[in-house]
Structures are given as structure tokens and as C-alpha cells.
N, CA, C and O atoms as CSV, one atom per row, in Angstrom:
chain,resi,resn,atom,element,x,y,z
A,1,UNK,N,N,3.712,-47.211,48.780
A,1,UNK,CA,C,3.341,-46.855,47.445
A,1,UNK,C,C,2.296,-47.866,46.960
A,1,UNK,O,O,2.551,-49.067,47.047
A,2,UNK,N,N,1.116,-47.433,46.448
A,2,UNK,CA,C,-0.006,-48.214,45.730
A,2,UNK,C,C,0.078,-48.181,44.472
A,2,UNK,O,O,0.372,-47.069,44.034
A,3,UNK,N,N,-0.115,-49.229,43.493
A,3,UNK,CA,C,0.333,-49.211,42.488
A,3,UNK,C,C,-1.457,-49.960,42.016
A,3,UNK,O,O,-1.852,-50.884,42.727
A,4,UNK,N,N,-2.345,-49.492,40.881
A,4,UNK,CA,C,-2.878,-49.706,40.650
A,4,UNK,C,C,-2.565,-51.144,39.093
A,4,UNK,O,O,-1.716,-51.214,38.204
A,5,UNK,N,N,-3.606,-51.920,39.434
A,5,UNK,CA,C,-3.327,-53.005,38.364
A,5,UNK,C,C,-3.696,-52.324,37.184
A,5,UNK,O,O,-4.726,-51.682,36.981
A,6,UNK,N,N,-2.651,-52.554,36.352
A,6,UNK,CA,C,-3.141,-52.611,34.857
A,6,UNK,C,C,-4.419,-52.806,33.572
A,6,UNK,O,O,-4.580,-53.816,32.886
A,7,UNK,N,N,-4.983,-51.909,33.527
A,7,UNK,CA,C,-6.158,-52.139,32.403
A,7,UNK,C,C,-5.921,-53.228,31.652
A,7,UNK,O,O,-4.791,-53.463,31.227
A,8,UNK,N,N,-7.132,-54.140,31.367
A,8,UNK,CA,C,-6.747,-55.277,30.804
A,8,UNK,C,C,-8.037,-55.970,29.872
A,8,UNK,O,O,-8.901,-56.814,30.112
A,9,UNK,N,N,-7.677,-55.151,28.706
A,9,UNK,CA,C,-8.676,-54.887,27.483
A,9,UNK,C,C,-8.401,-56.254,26.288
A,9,UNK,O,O,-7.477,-56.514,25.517
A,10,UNK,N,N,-9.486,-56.801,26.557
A,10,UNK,CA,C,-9.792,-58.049,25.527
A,10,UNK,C,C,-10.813,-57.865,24.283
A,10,UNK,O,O,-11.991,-57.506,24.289
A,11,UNK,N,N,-9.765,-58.318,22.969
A,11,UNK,CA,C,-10.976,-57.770,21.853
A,11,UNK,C,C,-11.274,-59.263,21.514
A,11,UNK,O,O,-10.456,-60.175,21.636
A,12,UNK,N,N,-12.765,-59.407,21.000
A,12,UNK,CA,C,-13.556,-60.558,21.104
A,12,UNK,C,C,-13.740,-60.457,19.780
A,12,UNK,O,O,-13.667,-59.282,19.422
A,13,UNK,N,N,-13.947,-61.202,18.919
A,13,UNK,CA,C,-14.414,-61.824,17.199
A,13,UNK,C,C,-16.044,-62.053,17.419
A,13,UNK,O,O,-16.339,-62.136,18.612
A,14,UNK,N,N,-16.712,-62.124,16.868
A,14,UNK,CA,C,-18.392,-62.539,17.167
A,14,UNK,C,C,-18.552,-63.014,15.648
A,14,UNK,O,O,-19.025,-62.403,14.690
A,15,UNK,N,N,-17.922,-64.499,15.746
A,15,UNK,CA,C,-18.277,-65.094,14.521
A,15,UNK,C,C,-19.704,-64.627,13.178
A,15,UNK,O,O,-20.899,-64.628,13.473
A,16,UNK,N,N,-19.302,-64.369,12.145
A,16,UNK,CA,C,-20.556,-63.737,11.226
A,16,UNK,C,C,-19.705,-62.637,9.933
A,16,UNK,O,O,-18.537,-62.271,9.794
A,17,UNK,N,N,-20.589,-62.465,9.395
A,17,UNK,CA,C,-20.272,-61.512,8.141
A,17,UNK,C,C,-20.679,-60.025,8.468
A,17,UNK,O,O,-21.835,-59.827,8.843
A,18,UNK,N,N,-20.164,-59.402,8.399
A,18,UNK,CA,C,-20.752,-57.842,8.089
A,18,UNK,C,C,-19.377,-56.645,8.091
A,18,UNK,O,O,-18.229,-56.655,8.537
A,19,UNK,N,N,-20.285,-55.602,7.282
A,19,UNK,CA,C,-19.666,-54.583,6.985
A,19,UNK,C,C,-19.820,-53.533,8.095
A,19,UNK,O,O,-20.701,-52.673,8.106
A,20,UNK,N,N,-19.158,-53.645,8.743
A,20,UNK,CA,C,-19.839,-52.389,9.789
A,20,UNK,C,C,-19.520,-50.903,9.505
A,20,UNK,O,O,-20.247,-50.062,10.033
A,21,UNK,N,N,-18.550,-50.530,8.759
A,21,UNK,CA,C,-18.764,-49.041,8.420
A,21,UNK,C,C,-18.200,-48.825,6.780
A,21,UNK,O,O,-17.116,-49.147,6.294
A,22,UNK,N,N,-19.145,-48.289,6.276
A,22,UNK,CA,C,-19.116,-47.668,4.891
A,22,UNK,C,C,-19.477,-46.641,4.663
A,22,UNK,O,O,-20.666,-46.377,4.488
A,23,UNK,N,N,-18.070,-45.389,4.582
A,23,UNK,CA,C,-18.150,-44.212,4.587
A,23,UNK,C,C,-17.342,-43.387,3.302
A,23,UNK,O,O,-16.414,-44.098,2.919
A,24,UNK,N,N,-17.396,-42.505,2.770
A,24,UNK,CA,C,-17.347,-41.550,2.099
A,24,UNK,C,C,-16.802,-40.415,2.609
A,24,UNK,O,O,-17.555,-39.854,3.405
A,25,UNK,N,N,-15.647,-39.823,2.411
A,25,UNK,CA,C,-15.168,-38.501,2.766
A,25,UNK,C,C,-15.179,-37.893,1.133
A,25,UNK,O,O,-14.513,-38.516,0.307
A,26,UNK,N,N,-15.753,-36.978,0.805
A,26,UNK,CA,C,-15.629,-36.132,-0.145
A,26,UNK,C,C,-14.779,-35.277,-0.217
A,26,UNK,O,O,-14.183,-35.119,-1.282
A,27,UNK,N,N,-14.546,-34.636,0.693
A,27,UNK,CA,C,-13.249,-33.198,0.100
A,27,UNK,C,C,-12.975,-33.773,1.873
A,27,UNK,O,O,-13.782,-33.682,2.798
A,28,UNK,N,N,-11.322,-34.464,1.912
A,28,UNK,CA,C,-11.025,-34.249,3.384
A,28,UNK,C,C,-10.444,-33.159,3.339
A,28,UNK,O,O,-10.417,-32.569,2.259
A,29,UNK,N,N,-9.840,-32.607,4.454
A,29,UNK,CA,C,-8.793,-31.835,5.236
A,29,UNK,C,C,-7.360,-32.439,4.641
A,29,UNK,O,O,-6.943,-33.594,4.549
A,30,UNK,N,N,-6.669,-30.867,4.200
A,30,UNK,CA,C,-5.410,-31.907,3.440
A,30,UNK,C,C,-4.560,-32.469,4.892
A,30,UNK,O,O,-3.641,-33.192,4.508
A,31,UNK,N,N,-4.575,-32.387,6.105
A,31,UNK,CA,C,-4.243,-32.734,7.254
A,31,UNK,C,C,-4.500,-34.476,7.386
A,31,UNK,O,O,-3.677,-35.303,7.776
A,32,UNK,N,N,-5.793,-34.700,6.966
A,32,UNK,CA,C,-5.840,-35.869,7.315
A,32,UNK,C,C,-5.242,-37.263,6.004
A,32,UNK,O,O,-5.217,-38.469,6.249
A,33,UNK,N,N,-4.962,-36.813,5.102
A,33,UNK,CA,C,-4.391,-37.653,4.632
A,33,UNK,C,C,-2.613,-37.993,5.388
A,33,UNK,O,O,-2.105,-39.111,5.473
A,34,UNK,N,N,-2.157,-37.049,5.715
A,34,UNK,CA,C,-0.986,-36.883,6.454
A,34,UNK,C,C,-0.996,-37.919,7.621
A,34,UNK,O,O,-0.291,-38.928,7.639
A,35,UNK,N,N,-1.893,-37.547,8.609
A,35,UNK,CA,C,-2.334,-38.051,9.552
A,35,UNK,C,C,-2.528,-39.982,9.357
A,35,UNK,O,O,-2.195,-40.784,10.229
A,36,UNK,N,N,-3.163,-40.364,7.946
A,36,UNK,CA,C,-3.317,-41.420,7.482
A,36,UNK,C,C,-2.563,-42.269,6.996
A,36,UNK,O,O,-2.813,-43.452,6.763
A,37,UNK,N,N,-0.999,-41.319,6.717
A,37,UNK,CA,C,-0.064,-42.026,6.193
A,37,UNK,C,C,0.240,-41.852,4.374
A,37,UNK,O,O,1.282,-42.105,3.770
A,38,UNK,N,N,-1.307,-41.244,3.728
A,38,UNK,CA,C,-0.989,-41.162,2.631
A,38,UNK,C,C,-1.074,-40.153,2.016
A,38,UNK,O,O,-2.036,-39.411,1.819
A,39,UNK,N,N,0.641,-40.079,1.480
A,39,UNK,CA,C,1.107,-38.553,1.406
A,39,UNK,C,C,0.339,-38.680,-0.254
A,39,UNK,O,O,-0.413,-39.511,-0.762
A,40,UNK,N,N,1.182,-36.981,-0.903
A,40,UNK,CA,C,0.792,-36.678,-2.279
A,40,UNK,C,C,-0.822,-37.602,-2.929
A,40,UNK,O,O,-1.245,-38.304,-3.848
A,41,UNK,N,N,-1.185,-36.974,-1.717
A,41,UNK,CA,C,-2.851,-37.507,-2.562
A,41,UNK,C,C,-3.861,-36.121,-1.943
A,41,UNK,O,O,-3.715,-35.328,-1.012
A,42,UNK,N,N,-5.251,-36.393,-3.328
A,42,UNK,CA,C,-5.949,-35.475,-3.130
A,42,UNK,C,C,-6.890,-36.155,-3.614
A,42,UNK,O,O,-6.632,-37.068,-4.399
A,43,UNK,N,N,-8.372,-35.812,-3.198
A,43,UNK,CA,C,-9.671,-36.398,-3.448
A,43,UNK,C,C,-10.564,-37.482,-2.506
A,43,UNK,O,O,-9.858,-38.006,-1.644
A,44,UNK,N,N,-11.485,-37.770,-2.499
A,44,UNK,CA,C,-12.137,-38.258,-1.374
A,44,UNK,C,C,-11.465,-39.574,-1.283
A,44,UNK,O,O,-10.584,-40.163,-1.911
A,45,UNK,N,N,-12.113,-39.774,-0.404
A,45,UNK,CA,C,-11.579,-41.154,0.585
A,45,UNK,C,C,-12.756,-41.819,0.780
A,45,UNK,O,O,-13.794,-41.167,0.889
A,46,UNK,N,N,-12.765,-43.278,0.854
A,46,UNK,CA,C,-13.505,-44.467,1.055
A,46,UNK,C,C,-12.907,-44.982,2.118
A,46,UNK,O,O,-11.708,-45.261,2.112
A,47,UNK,N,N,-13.901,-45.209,3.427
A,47,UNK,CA,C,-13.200,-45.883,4.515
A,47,UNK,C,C,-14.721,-47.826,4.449
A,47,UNK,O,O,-15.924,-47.943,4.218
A,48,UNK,N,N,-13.844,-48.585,4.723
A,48,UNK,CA,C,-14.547,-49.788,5.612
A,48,UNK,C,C,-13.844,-50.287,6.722
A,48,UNK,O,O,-12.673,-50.102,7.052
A,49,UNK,N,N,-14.904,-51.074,7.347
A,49,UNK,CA,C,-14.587,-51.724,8.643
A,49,UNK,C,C,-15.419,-52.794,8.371
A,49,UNK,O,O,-16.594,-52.522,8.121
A,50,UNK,N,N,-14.923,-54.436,8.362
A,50,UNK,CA,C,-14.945,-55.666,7.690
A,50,UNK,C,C,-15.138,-56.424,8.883
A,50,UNK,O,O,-14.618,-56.044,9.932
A,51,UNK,N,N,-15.777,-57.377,8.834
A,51,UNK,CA,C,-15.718,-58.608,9.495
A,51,UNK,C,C,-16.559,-59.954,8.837
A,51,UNK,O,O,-17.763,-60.003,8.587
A,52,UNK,N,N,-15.517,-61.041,8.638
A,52,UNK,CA,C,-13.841,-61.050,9.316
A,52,UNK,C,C,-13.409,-60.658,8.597
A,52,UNK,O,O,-13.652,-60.686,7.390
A,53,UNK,N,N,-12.253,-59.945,9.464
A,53,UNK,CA,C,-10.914,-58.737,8.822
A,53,UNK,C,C,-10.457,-59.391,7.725
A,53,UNK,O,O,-9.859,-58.491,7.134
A,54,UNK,N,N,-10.355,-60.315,7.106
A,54,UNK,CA,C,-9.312,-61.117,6.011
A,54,UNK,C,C,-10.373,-60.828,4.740
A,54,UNK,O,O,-10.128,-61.186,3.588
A,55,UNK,N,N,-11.282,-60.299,5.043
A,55,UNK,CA,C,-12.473,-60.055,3.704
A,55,UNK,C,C,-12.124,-58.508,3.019
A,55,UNK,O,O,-12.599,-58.150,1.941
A,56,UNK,N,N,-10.866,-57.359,4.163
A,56,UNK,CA,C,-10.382,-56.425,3.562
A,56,UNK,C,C,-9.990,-56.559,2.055
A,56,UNK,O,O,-10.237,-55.793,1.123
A,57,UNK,N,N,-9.009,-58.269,2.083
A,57,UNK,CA,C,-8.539,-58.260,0.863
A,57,UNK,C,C,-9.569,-58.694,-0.355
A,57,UNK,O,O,-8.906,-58.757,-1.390
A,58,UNK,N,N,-10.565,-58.925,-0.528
A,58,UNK,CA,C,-11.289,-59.514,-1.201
A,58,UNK,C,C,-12.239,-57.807,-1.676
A,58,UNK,O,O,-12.367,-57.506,-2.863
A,59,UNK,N,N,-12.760,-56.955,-0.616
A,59,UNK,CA,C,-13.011,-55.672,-0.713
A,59,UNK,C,C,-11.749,-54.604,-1.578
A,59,UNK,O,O,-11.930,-53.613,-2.285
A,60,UNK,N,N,-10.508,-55.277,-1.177
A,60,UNK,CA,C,-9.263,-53.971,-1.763
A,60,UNK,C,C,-10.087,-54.296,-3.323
A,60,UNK,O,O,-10.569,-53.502,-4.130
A,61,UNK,N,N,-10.004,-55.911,-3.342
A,61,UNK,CA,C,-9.793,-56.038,-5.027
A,61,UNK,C,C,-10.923,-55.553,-5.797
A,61,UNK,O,O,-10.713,-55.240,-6.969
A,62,UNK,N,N,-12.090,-55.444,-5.312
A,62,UNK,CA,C,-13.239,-55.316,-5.980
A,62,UNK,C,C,-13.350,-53.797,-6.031
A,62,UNK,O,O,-13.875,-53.308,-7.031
A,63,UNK,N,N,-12.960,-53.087,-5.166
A,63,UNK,CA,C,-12.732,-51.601,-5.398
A,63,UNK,C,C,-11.851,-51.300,-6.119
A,63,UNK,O,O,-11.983,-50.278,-6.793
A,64,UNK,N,N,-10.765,-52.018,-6.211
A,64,UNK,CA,C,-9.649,-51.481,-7.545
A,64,UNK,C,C,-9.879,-52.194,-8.662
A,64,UNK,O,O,-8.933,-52.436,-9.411
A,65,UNK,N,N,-11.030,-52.598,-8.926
A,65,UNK,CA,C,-11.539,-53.186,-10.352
A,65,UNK,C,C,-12.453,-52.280,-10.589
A,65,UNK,O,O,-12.427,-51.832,-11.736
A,66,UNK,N,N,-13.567,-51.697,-9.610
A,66,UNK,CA,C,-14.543,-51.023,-9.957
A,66,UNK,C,C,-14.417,-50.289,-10.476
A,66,UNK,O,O,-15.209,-50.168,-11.410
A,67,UNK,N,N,-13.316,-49.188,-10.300
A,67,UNK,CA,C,-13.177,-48.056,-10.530
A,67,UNK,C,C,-11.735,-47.068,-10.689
A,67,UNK,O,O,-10.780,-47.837,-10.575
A,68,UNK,N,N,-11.510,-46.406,-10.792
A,68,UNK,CA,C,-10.107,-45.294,-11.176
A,68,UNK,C,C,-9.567,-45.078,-9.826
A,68,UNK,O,O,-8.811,-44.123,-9.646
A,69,UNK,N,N,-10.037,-46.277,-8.353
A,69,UNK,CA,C,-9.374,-45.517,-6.874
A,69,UNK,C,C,-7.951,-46.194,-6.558
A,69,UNK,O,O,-7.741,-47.362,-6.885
A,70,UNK,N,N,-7.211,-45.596,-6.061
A,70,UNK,CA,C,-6.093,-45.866,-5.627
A,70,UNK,C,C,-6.206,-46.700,-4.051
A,70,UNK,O,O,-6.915,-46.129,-3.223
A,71,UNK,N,N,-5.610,-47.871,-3.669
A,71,UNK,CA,C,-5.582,-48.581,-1.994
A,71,UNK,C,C,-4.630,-47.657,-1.523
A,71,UNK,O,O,-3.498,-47.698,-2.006
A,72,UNK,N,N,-4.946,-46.725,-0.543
A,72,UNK,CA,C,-4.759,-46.373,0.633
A,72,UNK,C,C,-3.833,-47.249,1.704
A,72,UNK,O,O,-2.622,-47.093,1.859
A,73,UNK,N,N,-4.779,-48.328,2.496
A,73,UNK,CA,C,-4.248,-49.266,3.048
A,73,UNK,C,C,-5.534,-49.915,3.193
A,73,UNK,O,O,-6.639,-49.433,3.438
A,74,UNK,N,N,-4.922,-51.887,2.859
A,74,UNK,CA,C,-5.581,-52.907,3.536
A,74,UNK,C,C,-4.682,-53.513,4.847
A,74,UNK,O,O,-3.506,-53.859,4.956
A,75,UNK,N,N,-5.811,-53.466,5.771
A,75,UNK,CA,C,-5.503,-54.174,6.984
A,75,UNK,C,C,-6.542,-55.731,6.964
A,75,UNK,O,O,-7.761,-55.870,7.062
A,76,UNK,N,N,-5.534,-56.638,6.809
A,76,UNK,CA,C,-6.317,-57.938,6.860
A,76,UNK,C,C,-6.372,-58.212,8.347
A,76,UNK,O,O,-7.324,-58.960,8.572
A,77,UNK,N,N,-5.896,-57.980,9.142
A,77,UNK,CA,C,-5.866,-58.317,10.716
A,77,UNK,C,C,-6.962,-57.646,11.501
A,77,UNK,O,O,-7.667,-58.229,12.324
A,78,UNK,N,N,-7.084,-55.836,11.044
A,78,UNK,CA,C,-8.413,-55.321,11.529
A,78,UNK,C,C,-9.618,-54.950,10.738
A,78,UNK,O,O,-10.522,-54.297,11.259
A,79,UNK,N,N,-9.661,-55.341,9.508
A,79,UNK,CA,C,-10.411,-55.351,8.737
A,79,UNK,C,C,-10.967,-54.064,7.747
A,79,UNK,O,O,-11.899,-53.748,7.008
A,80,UNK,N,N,-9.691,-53.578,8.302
A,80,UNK,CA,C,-9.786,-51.963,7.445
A,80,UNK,C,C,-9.147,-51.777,6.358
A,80,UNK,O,O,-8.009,-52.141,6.062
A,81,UNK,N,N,-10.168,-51.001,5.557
A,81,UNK,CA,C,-9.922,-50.545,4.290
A,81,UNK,C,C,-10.214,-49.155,4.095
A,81,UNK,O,O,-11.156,-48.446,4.451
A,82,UNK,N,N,-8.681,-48.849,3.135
A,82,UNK,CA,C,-9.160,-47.238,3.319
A,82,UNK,C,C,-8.825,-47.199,1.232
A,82,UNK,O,O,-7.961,-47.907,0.715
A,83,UNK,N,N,-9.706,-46.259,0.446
A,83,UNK,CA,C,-9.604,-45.699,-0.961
A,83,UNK,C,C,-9.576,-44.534,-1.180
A,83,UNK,O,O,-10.083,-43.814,-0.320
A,84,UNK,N,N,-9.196,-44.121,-1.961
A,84,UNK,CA,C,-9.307,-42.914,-2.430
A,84,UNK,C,C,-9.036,-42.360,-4.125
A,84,UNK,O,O,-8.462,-43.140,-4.885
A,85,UNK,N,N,-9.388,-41.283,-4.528
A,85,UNK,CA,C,-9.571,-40.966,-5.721
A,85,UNK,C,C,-10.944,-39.962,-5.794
A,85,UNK,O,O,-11.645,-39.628,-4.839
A,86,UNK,N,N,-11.075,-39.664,-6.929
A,86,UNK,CA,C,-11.821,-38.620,-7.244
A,86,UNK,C,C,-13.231,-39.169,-6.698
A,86,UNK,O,O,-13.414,-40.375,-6.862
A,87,UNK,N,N,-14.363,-38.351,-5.998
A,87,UNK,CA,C,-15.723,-38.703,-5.624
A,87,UNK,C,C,-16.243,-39.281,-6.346
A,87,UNK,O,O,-17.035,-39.977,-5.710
A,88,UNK,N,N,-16.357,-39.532,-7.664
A,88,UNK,CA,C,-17.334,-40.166,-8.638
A,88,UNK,C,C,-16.744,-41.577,-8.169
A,88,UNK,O,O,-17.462,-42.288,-7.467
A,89,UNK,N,N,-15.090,-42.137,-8.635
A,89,UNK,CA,C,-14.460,-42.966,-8.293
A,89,UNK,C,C,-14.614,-43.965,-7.043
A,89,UNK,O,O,-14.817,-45.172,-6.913
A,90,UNK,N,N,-14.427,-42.917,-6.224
A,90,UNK,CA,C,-14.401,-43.854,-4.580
A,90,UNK,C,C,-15.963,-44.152,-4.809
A,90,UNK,O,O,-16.107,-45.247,-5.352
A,91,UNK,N,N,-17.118,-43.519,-4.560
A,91,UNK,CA,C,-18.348,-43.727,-4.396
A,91,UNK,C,C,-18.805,-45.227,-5.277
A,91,UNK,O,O,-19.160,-46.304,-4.800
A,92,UNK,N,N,-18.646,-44.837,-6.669
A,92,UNK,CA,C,-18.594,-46.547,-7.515
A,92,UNK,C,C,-18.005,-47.402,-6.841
A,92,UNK,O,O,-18.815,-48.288,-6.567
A,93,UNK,N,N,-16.785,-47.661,-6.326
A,93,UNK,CA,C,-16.172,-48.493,-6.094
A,93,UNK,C,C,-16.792,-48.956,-4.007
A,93,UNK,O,O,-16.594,-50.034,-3.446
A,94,UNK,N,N,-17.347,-47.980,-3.527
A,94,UNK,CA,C,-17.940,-48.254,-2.594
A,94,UNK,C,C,-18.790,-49.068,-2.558
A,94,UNK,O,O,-18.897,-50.141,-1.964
A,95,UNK,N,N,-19.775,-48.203,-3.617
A,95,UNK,CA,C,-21.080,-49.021,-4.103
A,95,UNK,C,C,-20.855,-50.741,-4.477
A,95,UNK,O,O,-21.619,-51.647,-4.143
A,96,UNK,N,N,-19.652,-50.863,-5.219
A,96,UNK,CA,C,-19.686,-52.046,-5.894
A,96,UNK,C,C,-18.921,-53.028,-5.009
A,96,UNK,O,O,-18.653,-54.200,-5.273
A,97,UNK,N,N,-18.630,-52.354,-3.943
A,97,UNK,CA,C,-17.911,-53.457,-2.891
A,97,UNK,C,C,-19.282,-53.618,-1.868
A,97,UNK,O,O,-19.529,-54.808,-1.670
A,98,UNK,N,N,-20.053,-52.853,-1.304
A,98,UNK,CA,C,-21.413,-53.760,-0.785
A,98,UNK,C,C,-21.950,-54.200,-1.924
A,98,UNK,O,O,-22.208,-55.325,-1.496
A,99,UNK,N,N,-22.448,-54.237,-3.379
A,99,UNK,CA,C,-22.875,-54.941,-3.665
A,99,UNK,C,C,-22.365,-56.404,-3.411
A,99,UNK,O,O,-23.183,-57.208,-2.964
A,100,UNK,N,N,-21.201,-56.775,-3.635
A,100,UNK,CA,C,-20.226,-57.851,-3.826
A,100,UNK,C,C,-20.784,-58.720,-2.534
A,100,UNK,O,O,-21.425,-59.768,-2.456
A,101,UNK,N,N,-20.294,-57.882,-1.643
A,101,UNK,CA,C,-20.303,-58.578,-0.057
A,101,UNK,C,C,-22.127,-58.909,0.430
A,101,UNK,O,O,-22.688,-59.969,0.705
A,102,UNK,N,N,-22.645,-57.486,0.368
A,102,UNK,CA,C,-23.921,-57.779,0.867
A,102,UNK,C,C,-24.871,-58.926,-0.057
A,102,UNK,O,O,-25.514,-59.886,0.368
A,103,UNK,N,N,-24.642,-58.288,-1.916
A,103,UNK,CA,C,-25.748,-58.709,-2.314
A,103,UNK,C,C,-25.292,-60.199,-2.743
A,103,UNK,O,O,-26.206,-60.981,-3.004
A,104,UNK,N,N,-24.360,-60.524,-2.811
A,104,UNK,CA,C,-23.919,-61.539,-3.634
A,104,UNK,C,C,-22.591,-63.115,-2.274
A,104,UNK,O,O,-22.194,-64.252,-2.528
A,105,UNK,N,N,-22.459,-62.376,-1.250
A,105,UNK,CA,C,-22.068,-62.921,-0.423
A,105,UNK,C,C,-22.353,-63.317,0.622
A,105,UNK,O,O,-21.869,-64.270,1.231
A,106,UNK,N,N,-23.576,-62.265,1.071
A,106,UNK,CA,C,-24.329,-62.386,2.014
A,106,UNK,C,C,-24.241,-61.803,3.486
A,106,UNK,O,O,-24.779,-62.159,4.535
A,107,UNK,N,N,-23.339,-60.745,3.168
A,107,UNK,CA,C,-22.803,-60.377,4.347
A,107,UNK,C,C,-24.016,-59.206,4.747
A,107,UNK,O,O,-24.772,-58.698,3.918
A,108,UNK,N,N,-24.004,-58.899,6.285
A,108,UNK,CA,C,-24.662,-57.941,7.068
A,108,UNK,C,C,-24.244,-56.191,6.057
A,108,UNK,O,O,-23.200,-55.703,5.624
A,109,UNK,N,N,-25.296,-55.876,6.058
A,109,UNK,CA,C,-24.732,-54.258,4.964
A,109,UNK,C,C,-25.281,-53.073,6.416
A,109,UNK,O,O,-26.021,-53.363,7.356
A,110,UNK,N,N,-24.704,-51.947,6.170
A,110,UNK,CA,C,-25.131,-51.210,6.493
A,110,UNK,C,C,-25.504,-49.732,5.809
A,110,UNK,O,O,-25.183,-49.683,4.622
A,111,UNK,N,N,-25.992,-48.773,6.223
A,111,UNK,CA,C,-25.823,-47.712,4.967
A,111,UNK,C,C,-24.581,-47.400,4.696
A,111,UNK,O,O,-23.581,-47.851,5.253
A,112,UNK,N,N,-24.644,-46.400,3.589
A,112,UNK,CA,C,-23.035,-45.671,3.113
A,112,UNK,C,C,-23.231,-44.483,3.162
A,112,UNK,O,O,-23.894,-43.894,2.309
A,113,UNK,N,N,-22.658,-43.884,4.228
A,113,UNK,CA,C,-22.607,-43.107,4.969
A,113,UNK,C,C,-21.505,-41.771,4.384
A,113,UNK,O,O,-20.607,-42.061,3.594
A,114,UNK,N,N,-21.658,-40.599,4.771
A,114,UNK,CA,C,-20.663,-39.428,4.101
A,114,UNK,C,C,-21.029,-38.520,5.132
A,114,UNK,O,O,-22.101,-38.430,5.730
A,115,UNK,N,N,-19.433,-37.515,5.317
A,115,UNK,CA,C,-19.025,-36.634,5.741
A,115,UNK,C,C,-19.059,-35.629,4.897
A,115,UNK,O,O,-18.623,-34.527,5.231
């Protein structure tokens, strides 16, 4: 019997600031909030992807100041942040979390992106 070795997947940090994904769901699939974990909700969704991950929490707060969105989930370990609330809502509070980071912190921006 041959037994093949085990996949052996290493995730690497690359010291630096940036936002690598800032996205916008406008009308999801009522499936995927399910899928996400967050039940009895309706209205778009705000997703990021942070680095370093511990800047999620500094992003939760500035989005739940900006605006009328509810936290989804912060992940300080992978740097994900997920919002949601009505499109006008999430979008402000998108907006005002790259401002925070990019314009005023200095972090790497990228566009803000929608489905």
C-alpha cells in the first residue's frame, strides 16, 4: 500500500498595510446570508479583507459609527469583515472605512468593488 504524503500548506504575513478587498453586495441571494451565518437579515452586505488582520477591529468601529450598518462578523485573526444594512448604509460606511485606513492611515487602498 502507497500512501501519499500529506499536503502541507503554509500561510505567510508580508509585513505592510492594505486593504485587499472592498466589496459591496447590493441585493444578495437570501441563501447567502444563511450560508454566512447571519440569520433574520436583509439588505446589502459590505465585505473586507485587512492586513494586518487585527485592523478588522479598528474597520468594525468606523463602519458602525459611519452609518445605520449592523457587524455581521469581525475576524481579527483573518482580517475579515463582513456589514450589512440597507445600500445607502453599507456603501457610506464602506466609503468611510477606506477613507480612515487609506487616506488618513496610510494603508494600500484598492477600488470598491460591487456585485
Amino acid at each position: 500500500m502507497v500512501f501519499d504524503k500529506p499536503e502541507r500548506i503554509i500561510q505567510e504575513y508580508v509585513p505592510g498595510k492594505q486593504v485587499t478587498l472592498a466589496h459591496i453586495i447590493p441585493n444578495p441571494v437570501p441563501d447567502l446570508y444563511q450560508k454566512l451565518g447571519v440569520l433574520d437579515v436583509t439588505g446589502a452586505i459590505g465585505i473586507f479583507t485587512l492586513t494586518p488582520s487585527e485592523i478588522a477591529i479598528i474597520a468594525a468601529d468606523v463602519a458602525s459609527k459611519a452609518s445605520e450598518v449592523k457587524l455581521g462578523y469581525v475576524d481579527r485573526f483573518s482580517g475579515s469583515l463582513l456589514i450589512y444594512g440597507d445600500v445607502s448604509a453599507v456603501e457610506a460606511s464602506v466609503q468611510a472605512v477606506m477613507h480612515v485606513l487609506c487616506d488618513e492611515m496610510g494603508f494600500t487602498s484598492v477600488p470598491i468593488t460591487r456585485s
